[in-house]
Backbone as a ProteinNet text record, in pm:
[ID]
protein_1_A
[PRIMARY]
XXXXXXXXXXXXXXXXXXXXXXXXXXXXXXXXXXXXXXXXXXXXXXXXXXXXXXXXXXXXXXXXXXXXXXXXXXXXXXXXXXXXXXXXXXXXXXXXXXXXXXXXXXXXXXXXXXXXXXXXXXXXXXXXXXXXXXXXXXXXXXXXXXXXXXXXXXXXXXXXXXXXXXXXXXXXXXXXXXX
[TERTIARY]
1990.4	1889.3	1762.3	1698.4	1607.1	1448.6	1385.9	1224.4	1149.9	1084.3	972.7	827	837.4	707.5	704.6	603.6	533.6	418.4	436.6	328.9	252.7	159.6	102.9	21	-2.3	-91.8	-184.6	-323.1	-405.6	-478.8	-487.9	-581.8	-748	-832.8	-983.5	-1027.2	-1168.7	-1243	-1216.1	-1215.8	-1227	-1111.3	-1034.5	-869.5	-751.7	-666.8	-530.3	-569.1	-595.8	-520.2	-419.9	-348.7	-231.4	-215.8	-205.4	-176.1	-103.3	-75.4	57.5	4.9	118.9	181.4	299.9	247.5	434.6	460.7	532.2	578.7	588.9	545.9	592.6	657.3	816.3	927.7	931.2	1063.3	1105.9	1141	1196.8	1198.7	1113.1	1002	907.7	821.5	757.4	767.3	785.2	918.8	993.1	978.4	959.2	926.8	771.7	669	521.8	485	607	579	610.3	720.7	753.7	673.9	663	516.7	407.7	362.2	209.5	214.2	375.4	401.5	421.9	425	491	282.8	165.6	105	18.5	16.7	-4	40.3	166.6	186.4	171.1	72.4	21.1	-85.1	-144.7	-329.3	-361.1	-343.9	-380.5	-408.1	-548.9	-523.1	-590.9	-686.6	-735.1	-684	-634.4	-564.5	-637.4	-681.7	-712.7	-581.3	-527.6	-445.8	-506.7	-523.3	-573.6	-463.9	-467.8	-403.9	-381	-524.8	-561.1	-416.3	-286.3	-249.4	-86	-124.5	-3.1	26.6	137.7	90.2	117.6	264	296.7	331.1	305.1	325.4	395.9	511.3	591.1	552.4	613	556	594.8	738	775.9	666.9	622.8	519.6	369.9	336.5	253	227.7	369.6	417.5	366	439.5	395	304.6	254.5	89	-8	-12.8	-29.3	11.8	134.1	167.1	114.2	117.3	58.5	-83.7	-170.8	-324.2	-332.9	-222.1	-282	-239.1	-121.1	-92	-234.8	-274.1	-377.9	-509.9	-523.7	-645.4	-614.9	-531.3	-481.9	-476.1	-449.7	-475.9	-611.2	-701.5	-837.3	-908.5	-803.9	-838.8	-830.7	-798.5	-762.1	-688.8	-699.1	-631.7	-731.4	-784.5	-868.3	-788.9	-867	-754.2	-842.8	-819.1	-950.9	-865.9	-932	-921	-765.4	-746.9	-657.8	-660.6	-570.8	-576.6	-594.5	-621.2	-606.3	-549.1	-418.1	-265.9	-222	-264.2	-251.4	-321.3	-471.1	-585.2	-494.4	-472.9	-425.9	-311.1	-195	-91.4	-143.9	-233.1	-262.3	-394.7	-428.6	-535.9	-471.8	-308	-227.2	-231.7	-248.2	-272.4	-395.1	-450.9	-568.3	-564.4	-481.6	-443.3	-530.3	-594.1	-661.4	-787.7	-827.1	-965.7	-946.4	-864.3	-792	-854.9	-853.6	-898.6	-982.7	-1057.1	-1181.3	-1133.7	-1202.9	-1210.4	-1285.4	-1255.4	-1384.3	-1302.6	-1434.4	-1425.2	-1414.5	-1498.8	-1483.4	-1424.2	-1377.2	-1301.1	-1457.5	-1551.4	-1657.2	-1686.7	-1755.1	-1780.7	-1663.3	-1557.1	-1405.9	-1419.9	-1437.9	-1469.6	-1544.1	-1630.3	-1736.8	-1774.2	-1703.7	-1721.6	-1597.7	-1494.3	-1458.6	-1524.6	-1649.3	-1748.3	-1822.1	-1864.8	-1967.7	-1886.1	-1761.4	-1662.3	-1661	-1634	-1691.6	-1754.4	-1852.6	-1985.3	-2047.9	-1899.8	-1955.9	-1903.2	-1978.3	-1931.9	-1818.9	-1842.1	-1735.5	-1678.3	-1549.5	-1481.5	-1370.8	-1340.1	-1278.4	-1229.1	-1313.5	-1293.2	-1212	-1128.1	-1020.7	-1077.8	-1095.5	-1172.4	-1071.3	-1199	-1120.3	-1000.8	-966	-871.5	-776.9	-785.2	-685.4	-607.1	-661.4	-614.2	-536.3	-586.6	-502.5	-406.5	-405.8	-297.7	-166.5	-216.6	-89.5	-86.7	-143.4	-62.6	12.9	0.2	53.8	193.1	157.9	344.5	374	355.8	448.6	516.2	436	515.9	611.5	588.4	657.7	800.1	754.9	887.9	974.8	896.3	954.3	1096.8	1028	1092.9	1207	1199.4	1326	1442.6	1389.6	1426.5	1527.5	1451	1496.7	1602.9	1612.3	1657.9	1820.9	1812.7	1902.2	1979.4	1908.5	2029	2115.9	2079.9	2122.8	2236.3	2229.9	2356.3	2287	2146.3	2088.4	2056.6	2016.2	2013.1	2089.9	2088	2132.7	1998.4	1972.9	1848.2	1853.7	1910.1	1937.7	1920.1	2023.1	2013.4	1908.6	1842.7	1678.2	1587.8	1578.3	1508.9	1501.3	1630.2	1710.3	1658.4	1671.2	1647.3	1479	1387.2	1237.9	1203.4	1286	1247.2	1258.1	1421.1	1444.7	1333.3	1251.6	1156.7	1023.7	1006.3	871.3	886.7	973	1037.3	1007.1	1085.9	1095.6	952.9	862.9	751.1	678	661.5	583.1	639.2	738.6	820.1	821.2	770	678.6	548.6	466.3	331.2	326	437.1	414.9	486.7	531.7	534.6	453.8	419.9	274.1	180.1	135.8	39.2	19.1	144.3	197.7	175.5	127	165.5	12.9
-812.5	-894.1	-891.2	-1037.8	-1026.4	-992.3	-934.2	-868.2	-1003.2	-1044.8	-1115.7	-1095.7	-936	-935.5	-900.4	-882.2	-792.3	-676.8	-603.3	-477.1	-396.4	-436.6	-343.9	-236	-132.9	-31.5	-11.6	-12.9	22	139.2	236.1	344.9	329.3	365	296	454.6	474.4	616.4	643	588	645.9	617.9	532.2	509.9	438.8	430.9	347.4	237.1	114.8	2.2	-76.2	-115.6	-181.6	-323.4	-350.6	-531	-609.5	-663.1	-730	-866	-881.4	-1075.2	-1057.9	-1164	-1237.7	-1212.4	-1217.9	-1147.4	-1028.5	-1008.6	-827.5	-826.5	-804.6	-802.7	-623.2	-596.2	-485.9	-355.2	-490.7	-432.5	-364.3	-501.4	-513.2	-388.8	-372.3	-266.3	-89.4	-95.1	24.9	32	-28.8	-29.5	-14.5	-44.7	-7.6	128	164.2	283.3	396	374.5	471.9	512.1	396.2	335.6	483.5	464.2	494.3	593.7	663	828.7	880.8	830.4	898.6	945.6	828.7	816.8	945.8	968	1079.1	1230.2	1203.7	1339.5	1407.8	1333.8	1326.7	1339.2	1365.1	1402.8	1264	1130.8	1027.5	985.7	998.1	961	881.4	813.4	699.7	580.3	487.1	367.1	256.2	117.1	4.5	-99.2	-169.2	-317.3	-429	-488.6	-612.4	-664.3	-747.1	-817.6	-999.3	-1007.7	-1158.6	-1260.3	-1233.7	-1297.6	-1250.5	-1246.7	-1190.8	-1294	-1394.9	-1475.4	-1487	-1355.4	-1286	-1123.7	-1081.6	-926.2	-943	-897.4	-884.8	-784.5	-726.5	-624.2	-509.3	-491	-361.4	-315.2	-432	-391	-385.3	-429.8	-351.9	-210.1	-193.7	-60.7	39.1	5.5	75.1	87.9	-2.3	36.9	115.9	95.6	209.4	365.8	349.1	509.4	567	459.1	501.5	523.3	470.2	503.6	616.8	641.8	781.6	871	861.9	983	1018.1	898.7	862.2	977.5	895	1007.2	1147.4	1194.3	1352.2	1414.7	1337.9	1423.5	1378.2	1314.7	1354.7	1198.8	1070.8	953.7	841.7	755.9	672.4	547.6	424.3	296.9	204.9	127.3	70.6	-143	-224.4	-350.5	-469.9	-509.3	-603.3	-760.1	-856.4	-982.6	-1016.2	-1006.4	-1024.8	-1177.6	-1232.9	-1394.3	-1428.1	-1520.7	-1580.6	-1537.8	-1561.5	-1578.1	-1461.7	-1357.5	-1168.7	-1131.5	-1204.6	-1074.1	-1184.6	-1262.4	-1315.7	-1238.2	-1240.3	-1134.2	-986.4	-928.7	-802.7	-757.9	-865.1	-904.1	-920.2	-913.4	-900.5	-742.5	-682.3	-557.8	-477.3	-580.7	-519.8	-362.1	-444.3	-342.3	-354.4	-474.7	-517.2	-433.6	-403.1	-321.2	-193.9	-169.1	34.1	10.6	-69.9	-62.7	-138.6	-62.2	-135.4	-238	-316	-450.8	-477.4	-518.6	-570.5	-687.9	-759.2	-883.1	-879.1	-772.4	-778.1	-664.9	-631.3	-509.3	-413.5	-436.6	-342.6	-247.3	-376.4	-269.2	-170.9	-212.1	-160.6	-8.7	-69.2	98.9	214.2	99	212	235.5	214.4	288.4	409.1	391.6	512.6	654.1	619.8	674	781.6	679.5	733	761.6	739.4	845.9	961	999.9	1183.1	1245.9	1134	1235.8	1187.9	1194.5	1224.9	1354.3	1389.2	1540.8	1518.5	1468.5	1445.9	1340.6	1382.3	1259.8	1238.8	1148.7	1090.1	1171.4	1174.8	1264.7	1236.9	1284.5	1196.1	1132.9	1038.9	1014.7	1059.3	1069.8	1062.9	1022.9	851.3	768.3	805.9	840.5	883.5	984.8	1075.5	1212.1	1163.8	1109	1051.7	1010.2	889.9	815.5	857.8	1025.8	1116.8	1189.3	1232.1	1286.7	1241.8	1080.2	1025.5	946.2	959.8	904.6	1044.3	1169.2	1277.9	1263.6	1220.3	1249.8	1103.8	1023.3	917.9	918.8	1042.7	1082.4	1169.9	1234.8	1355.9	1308.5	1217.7	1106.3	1079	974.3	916.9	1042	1131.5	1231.7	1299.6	1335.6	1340.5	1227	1137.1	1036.6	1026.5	1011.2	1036.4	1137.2	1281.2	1386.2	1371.6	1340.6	1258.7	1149.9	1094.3	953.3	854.4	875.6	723.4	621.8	699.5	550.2	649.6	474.1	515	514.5	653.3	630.7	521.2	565.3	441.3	291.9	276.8	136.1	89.8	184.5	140.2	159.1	209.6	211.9	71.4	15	-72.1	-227.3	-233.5	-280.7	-368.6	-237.3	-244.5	-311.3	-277.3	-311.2	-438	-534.2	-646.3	-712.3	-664.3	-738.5	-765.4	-633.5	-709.4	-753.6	-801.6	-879.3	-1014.6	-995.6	-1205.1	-1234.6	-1112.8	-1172	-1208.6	-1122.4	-1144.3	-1260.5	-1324.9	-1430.2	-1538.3	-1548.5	-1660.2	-1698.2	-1537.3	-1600.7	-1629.9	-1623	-1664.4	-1832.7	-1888.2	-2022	-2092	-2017.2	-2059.1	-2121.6	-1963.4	-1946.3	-2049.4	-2096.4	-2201	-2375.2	-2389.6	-2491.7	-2550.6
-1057.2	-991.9	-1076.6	-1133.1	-1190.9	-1102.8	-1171	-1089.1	-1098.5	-982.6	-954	-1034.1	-1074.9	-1077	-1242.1	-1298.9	-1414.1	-1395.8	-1450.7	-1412.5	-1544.6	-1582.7	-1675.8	-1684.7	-1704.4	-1771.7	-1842.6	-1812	-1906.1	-1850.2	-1930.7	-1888	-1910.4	-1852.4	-1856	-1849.2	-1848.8	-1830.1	-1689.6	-1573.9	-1466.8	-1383.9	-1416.4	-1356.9	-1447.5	-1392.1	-1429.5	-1352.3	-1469.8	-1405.9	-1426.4	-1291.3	-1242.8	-1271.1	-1346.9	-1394.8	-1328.3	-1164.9	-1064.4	-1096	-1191.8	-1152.4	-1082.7	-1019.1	-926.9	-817.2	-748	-641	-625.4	-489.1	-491.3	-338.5	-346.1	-279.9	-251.4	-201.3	-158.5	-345.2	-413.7	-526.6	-613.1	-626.8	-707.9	-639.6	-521.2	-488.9	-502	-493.6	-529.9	-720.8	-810.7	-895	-920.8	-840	-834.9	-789.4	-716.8	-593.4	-718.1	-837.2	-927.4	-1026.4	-1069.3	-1178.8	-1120.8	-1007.3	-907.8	-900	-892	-862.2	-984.3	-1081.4	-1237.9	-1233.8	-1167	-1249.8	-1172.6	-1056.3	-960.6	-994.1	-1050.9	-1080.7	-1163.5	-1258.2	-1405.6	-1370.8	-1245	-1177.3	-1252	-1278	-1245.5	-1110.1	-1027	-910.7	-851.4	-957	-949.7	-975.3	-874.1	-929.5	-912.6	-982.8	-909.1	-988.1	-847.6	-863.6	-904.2	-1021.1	-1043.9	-984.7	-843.4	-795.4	-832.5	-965.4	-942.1	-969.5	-1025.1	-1047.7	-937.9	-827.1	-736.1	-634.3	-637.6	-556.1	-385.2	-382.5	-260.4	-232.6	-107.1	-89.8	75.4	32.8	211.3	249.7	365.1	458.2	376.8	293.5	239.1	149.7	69.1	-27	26.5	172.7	219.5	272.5	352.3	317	221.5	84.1	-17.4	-54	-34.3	-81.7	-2.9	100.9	242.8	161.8	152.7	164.2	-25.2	-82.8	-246.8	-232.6	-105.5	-107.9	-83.8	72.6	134.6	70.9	-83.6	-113.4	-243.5	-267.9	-375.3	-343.3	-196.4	-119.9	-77.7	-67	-46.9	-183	-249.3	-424.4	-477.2	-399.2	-420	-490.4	-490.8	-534.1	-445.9	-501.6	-424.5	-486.1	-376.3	-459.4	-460.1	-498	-506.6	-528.6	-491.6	-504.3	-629.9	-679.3	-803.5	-799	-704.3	-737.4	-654.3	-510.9	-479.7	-419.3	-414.4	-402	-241.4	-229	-54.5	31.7	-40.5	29	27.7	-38.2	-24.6	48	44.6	173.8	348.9	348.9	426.9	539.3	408.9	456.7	483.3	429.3	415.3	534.9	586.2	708.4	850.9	806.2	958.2	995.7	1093.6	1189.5	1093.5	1026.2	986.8	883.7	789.4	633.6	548.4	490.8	399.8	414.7	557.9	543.6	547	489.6	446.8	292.5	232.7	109.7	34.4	-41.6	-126.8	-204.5	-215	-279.3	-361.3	-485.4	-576.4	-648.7	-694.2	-801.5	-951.3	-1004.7	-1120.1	-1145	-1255.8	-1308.8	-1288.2	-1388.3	-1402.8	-1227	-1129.2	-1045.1	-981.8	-976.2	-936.1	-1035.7	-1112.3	-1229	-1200.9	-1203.1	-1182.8	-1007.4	-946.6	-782.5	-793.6	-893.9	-869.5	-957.1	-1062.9	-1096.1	-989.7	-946.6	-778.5	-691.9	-651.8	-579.7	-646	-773.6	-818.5	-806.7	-762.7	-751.9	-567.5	-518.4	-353.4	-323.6	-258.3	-234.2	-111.1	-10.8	92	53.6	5	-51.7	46.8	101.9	168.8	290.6	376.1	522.7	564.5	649.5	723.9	887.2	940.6	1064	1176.6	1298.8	1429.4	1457.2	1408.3	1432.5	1354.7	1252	1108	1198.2	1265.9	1300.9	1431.3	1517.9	1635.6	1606.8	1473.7	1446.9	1396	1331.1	1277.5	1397.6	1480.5	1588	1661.6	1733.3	1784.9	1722.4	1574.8	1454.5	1501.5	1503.4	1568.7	1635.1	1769.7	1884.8	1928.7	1870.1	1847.7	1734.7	1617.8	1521.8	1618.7	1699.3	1771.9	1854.6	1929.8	2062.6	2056.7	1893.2	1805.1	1815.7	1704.8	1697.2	1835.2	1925	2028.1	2072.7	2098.1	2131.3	2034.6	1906.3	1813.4	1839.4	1881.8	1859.4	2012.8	2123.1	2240.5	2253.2	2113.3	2089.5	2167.1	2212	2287.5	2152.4	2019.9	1956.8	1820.9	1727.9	1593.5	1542.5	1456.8	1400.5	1288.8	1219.6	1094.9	1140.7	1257.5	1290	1281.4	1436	1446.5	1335.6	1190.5	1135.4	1077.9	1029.4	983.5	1058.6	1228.8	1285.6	1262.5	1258.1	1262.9	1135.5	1033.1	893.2	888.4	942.1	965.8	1051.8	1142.7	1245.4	1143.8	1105.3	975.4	893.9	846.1	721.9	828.6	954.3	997.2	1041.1	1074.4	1085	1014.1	877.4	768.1	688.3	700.8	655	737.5	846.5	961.2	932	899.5	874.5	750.3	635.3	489.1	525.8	568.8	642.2	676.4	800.4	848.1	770.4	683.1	580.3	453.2	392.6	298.8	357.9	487	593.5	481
[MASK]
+++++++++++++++++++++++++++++++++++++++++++++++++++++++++++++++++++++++++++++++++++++++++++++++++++++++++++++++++++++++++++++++++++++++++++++++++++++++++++++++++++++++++++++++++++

């Protein structure tokens, strides 16, 4: 299966940046998510996405990007997004994702805010809501969990299931959105 997307690398003084043309599918994705973790575990943990030339992101690859910030911010960085198109803050503005992460226009200020992130001393607190929101994926993993070892559900299915539901939604409002 050929990749939708292209992805480049350039290292700068204060982060890695992410070069996304094309689509970014379930694949394209899982290929950004490897890229992001090779670049993390290398205490690269500053990332910004020049998104300007991306012209879609489904739910998987919102997904990923979610879970590449928060692992970004627990190792003391973050993700940062540079020049994302319409039709991305659009998709990424459904349950209100797009405002998890900084935004800039030009490469320069994108740079240099992760500059002045070094030199905050409280760097990225975790809030009230942050903390509710992992307690409550607990007891909601717990449930499943529960529920699964019971034979009331297939976990897989239902994981399977959920994945299929944000795919047809995010594939309604990219319809919509295209209208």
């Amino acid at each position: 299966m050929r990749s939708n997307v292209r992805i480049t690398i350039k290292e700068e003084e204060t982060a890695l940046v992410f070069i996304v043309e094309g689509e970014m599918g379930k694949s394209e994705a899982e290929t950004l998510e490897r890229m992001m973790n090779e670049s993390l575990a290398l205490g690269k943990v500053n990332i910004l996405l020049d998104m300007e030339h991306v012209q879609f992101v489904d739910s998987f690859a919102i997904k990923t990007l979610l879970r590449l910030h928060r692992e970004a911010l627990t190792a003391g960085g973050g993700v940062k997004l540079l020049r994302p198109r319409t039709i991305v803050k659009k998709f990424m503005t459904i349950g209100r994702v797009f405002e998890l992460f900084n935004c800039y226009e030009t490469r320069v200020e994108a740079l240099l805010s992760f500059k002045h992130d070094s030199h905050t001393e409280a760097r990225h607190p975790l809030s009230q809501l942050d903390i509710e929101a992992r307690r409550q994926k607990r007891i909601i993993l717990n449930l499943l969990h529960l529920l699964a070892q019971k034979g009331l559900i297939d976990i897989i299915q239902f994981k399977d299931e959920l994945d299929r539901l944000s795919q047809l939604v995010f594939e309604i409002y990219r319809d919509e959105l295209s209208r």
